[in-house]
Structure formats: structure tokens, C-alpha cells
Backbone as CSV, one residue per row, in Angstrom:
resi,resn,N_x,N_y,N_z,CA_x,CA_y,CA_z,C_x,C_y,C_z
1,UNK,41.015,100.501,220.993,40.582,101.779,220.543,41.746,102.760,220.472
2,UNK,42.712,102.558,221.522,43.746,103.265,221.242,44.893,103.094,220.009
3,UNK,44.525,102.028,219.622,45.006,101.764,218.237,44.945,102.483,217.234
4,UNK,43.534,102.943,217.383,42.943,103.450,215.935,42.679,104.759,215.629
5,UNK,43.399,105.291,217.287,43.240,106.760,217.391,44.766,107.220,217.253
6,UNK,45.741,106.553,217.598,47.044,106.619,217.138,47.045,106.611,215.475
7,UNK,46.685,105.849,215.171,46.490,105.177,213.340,46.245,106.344,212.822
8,UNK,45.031,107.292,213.770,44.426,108.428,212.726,45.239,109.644,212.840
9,UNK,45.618,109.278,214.105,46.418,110.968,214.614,47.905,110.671,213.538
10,UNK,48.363,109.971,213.255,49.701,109.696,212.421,49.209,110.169,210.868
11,UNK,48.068,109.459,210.459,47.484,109.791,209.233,47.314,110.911,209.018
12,UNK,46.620,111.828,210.000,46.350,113.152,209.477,47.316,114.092,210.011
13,UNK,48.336,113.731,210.223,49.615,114.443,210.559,50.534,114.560,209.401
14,UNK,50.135,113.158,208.829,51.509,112.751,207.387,50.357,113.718,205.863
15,UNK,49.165,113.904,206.440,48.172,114.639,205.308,48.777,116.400,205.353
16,UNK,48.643,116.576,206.790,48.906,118.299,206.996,50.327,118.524,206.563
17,UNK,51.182,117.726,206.672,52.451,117.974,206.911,52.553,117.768,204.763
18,UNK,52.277,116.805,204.171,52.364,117.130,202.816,51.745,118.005,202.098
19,UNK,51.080,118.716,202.964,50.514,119.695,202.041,51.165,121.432,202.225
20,UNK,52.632,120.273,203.288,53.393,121.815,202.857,54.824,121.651,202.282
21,UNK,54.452,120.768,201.774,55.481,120.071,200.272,55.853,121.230,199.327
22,UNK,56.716,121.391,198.988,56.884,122.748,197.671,56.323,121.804,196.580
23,UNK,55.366,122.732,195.115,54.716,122.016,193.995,56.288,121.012,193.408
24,UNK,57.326,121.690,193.427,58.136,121.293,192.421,58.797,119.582,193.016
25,UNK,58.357,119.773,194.498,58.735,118.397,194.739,57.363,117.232,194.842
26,UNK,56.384,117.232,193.887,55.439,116.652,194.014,55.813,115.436,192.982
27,UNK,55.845,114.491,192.858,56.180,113.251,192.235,57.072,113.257,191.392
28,UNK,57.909,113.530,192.119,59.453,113.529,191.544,59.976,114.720,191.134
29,UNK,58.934,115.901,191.017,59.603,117.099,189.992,59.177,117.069,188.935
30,UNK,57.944,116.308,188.444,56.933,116.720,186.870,56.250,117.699,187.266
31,UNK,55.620,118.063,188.396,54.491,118.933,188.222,55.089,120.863,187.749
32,UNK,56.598,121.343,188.881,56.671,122.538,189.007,58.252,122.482,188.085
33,UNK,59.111,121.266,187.589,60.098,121.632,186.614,61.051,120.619,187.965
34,UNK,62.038,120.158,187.633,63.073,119.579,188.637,63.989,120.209,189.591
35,UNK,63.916,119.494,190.844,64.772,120.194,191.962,66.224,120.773,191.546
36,UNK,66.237,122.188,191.840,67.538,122.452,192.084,68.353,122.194,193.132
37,UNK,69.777,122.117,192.821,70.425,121.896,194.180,71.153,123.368,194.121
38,UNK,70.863,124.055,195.422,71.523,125.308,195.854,73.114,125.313,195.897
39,UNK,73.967,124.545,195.968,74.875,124.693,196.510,75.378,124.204,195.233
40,UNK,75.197,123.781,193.835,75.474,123.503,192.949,76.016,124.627,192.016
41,UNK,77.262,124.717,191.763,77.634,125.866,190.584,76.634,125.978,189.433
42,UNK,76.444,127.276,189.444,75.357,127.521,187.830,75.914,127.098,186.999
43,UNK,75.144,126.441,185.674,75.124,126.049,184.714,75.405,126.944,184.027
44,UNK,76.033,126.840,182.532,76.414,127.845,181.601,75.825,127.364,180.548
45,UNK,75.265,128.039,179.506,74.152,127.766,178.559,75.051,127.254,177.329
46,UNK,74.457,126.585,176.922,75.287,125.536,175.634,75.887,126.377,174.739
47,UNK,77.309,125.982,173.981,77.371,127.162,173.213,77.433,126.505,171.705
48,UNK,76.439,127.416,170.421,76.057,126.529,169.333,77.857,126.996,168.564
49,UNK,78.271,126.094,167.675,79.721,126.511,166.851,78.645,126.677,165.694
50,UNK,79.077,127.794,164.885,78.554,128.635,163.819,78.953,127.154,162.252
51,UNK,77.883,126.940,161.299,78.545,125.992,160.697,78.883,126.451,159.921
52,UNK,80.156,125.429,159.006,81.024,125.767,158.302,79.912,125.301,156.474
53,UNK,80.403,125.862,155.812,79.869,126.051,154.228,81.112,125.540,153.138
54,UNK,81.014,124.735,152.305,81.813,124.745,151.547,81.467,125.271,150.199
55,UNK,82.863,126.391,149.823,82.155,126.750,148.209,83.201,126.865,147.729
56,UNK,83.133,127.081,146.033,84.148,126.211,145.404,84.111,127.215,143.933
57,UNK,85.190,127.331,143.181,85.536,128.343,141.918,86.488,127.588,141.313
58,UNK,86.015,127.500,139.929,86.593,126.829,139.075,87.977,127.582,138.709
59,UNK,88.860,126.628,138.629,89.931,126.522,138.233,90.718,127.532,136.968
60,UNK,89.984,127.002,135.823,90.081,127.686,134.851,91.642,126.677,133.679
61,UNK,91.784,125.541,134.770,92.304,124.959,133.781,92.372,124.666,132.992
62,UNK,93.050,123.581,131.632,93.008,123.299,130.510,93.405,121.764,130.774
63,UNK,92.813,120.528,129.993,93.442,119.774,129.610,94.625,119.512,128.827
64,UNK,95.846,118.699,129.095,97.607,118.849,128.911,97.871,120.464,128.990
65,UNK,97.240,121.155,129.152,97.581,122.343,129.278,98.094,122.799,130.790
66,UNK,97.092,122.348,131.782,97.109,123.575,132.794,96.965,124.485,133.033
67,UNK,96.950,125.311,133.956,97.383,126.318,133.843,96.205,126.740,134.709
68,UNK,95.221,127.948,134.792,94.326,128.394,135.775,94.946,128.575,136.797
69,UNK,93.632,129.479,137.484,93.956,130.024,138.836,94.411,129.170,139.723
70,UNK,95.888,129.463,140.229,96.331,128.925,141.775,95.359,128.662,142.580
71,UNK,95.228,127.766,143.680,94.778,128.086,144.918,94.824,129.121,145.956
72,UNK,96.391,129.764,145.779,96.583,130.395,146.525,95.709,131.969,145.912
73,UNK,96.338,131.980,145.299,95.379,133.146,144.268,94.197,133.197,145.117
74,UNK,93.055,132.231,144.834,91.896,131.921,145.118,91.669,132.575,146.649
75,UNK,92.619,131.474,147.318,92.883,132.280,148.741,93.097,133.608,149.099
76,UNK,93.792,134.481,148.415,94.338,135.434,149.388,92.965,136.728,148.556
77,UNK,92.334,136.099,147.587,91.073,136.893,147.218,90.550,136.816,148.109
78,UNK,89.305,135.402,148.696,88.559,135.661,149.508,89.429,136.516,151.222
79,UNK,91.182,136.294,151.314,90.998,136.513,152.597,90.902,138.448,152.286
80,UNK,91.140,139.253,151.326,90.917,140.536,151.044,89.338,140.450,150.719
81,UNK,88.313,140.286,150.826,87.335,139.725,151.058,86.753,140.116,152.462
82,UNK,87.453,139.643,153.225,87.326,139.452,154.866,86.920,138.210,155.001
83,UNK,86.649,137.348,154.020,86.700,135.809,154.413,86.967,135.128,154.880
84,UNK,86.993,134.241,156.278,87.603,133.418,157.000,87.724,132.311,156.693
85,UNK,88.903,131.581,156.542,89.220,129.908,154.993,89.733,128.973,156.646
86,UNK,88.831,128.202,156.744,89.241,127.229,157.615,89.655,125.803,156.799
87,UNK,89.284,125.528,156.372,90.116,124.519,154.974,89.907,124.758,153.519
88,UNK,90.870,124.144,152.886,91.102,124.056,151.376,91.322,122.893,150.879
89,UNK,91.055,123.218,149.628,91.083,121.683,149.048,91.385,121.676,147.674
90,UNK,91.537,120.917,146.831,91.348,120.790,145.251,89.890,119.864,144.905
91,UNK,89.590,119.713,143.684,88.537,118.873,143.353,87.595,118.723,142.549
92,UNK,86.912,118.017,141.987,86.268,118.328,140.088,85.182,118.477,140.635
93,UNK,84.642,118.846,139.477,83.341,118.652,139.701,82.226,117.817,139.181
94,UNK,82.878,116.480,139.262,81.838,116.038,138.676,81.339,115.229,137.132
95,UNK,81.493,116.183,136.792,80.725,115.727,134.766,81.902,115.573,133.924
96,UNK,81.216,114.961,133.041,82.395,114.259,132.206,82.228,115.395,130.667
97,UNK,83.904,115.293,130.364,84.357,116.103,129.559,84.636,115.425,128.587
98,UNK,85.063,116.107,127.314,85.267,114.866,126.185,86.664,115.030,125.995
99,UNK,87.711,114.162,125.989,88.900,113.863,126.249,89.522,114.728,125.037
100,UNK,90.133,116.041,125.072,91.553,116.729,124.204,91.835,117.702,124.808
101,UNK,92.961,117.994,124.289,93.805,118.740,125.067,93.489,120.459,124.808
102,UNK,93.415,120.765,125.393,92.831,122.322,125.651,91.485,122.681,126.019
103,UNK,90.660,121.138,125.639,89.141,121.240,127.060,89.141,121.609,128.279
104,UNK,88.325,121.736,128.837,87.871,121.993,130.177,88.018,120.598,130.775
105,UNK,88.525,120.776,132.202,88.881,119.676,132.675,88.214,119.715,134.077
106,UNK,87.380,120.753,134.520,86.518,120.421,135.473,87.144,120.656,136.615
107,UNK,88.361,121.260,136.973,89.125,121.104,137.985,88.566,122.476,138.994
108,UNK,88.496,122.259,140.460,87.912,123.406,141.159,88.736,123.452,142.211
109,UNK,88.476,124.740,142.689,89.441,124.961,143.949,87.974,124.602,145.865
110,UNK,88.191,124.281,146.509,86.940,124.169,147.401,87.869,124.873,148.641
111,UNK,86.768,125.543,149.217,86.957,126.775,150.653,86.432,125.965,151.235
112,UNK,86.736,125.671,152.620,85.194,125.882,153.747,85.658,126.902,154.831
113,UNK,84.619,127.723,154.836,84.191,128.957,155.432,83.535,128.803,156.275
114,UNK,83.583,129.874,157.651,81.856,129.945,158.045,80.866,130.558,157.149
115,UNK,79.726,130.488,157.700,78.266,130.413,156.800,77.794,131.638,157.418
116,UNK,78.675,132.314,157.896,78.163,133.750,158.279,78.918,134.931,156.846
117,UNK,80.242,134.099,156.440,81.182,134.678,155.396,80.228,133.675,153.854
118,UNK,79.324,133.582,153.653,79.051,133.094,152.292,78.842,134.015,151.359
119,UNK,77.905,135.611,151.797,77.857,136.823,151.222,78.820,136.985,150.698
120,UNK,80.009,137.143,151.201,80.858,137.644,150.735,82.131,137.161,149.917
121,UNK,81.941,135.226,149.977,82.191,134.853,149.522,81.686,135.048,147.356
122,UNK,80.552,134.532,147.859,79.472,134.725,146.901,79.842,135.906,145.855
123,UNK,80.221,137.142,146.178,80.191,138.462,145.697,81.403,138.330,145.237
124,UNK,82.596,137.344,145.288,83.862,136.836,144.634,83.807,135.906,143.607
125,UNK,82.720,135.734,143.346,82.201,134.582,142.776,82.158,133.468,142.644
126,UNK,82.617,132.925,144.063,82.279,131.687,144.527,80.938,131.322,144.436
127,UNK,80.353,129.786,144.772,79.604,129.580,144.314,79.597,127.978,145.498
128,UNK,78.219,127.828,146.366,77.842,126.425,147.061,78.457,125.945,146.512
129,UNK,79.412,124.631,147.478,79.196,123.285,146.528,78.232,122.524,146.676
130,UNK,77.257,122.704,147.451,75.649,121.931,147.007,75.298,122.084,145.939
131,UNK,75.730,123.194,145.177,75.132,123.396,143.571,76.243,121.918,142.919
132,UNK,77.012,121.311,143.323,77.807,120.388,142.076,77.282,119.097,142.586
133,UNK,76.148,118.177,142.919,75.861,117.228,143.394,76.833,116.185,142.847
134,UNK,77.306,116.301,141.988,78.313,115.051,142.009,80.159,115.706,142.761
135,UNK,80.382,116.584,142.735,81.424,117.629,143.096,82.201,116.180,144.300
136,UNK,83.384,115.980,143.794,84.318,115.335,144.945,85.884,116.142,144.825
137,UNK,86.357,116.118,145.927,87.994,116.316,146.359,88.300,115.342,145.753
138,UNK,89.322,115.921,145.706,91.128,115.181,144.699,92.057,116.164,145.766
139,UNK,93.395,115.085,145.296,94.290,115.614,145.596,94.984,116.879,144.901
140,UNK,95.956,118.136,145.226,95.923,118.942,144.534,97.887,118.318,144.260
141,UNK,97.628,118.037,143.040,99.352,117.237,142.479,100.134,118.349,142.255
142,UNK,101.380,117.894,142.070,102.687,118.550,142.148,103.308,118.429,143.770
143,UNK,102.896,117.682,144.127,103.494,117.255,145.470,103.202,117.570,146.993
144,UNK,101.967,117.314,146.880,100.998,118.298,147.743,100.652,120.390,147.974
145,UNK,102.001,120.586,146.641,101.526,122.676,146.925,100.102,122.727,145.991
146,UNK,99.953,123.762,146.004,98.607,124.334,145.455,99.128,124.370,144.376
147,UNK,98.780,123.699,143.973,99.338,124.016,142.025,97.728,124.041,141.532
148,UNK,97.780,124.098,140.312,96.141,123.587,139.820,96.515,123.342,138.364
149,UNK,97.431,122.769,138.486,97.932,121.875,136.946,97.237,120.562,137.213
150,UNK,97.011,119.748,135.959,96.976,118.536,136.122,98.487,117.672,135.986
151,UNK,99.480,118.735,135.062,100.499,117.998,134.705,101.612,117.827,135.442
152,UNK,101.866,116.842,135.766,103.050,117.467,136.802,104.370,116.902,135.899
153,UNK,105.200,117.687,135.674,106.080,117.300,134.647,107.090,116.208,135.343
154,UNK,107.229,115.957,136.725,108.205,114.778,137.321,107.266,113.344,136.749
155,UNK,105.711,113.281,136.611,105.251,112.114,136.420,103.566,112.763,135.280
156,UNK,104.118,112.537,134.287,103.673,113.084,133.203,102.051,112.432,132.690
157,UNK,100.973,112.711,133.528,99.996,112.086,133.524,98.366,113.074,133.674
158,UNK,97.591,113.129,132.791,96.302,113.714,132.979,95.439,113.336,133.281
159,UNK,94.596,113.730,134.111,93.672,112.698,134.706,92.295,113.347,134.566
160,UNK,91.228,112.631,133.781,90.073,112.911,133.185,88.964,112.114,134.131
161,UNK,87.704,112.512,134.132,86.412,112.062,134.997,85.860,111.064,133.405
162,UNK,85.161,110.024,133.989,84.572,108.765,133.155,83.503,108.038,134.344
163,UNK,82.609,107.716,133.148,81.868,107.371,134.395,81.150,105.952,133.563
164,UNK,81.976,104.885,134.886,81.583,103.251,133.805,80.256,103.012,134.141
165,UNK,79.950,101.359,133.363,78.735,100.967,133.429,77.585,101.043,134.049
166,UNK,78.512,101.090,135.522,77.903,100.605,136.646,77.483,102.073,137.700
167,UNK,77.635,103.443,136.879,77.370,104.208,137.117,78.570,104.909,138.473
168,UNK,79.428,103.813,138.193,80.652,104.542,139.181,81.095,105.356,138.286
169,UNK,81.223,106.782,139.045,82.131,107.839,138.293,83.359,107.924,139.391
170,UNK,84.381,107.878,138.864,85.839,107.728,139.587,86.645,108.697,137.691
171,UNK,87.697,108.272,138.230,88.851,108.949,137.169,90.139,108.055,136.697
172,UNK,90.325,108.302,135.788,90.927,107.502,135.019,92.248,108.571,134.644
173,UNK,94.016,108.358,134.382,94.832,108.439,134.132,95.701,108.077,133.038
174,UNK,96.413,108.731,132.568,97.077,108.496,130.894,98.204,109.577,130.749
């Protein structure tokens, strides 16, 4: 008998005594949110990076011609602007032109900005490059400066958008 009075007095000792459990430590920490540890340095709240936008203004080149707006040009507009230019680029846009010399050759200059500066991009008359769904980078020739010729007179070559059978559009040289 003294067995079973020990048995009970333990039982309803381990009952009183959990029922002064804090909620948050009740099966693991689902019921009241998970244990903190006190002595643990506070946490610092995530920090989001603002995203970047790419937009892009045509060139204004010419086929064998050249010629159009610099890059740099391009640049030092948006930075009087108040525009912030975290990269640059050269690059077409895309659609195919019909091959002579003094056409449009599709050639664009591409920003990426933050997306807090697109207003004001925009109001320069830049323009998304989500609007050019086919829109790819190129290199900008004459030896990596900002030129926005196609011609580079050391290696005398124009380079036009074509788009073969197989629905690859790439570029072709002459």
C-alpha cells in the first residue's frame, strides 16, 4: 500500500508542478511562439537591398555610318538627373532591320539603376528594358570605351541582327 501512495504523491506533484510551466514552454514552444534565450544578443531585423531596374535609350546610330549618342553622353544626363548608374552596358534590341547603310541599326545604350530612380529616369526618356522582350547586351566595340559606333575603323566590320531558321536570333558580321 505504501507503494501506491508514493506512486500518487509523485504523480500529483509532477501534475501541480506543470501547471506552473510558462504557455510558451508547452510542447516545445508551438503554443506561446519559441523560447528566448536572455543572455543572447538581440537580433537585428533583416535588411531588404532596394532592386535594381534596367532601362535603356536608343542609340541613334546609323548603319556603316555610326555615329549616335555616346554612352557617356547618356550617362552624365541621367547622373544631372540625380540618377544613380550602378552598371552600363551596350546592346540591341532585338528586331531585325533590313540590311543598308544609313538604317537603323537597333543599337541601345542599357543603365541599371535603382527602382526608386526610374521616375526620373523615365522623364529623360529612358524607357524599361522589359518593354524590348527580345533586348540582349553586346559588347560596346572600339576597344572596350563607350563608343556607340558599329565601325571600328582598326577592324572594319558591321554587325546586323538576323534571325535563322531555327528561330535563333544571334548576329551576323561583314
Amino acid at each position: 500500500m505504501s507503494f501506491i501512495r508514493v506512486g500518487g504523491i509523485v504523480l500529483m506533484s509532477s501534475l501541480l508542478l506543470s501547471a506552473c510551466m510558462p504557455p510558451d514552454m508547452v510542447n516545445g514552444g508551438v503554443i506561446g511562439g519559441p523560447w528566448v534565450n536572455p543572455w543572447a544578443p538581440p537580433q537585428q531585423p533583416p535588411v531588404y537591398a532596394e532592386p535594381d531596374v534596367d532601362v535603356y535609350k536608343y542609340q541613334g546610330s546609323r548603319q556603316c555610318e555610326g555615329g549616335g549618342v555616346p554612352m557617356a553622353s547618356m550617362q552624365q544626363q541621367l547622373q544631372m538627373a540625380g540618377v544613380q548608374i550602378k552598371g552600363s552596358s551596350c546592346g540591341m534590341d532585338g528586331r531585325m532591320y533590313p540590311a543598308f547603310c544609313g538604317g537603323a541599326d537597333g543599337r541601345i545604350n542599357i543603365f541599371t539603376i535603382p527602382a526608386s530612380n526610374v521616375n526620373a529616369a523615365l522623364g529623360q526618356g529612358f524607357a524599361p528594358l522589359g518593354n524590348l522582350p527580345g533586348a540582349q547586351r553586346s559588347s560596346c566595340f572600339s576597344g572596350g570605351t563607350s563608343s556607340s559606333s558599329y565601325y571600328d575603323a582598326a577592324t572594319p566590320s558591321t554587325t546586323y541582327p538576323y534571325s535563322g531558321s531555327s528561330g535563333d536570333a544571334s548576329y551576323y558580321s561583314y
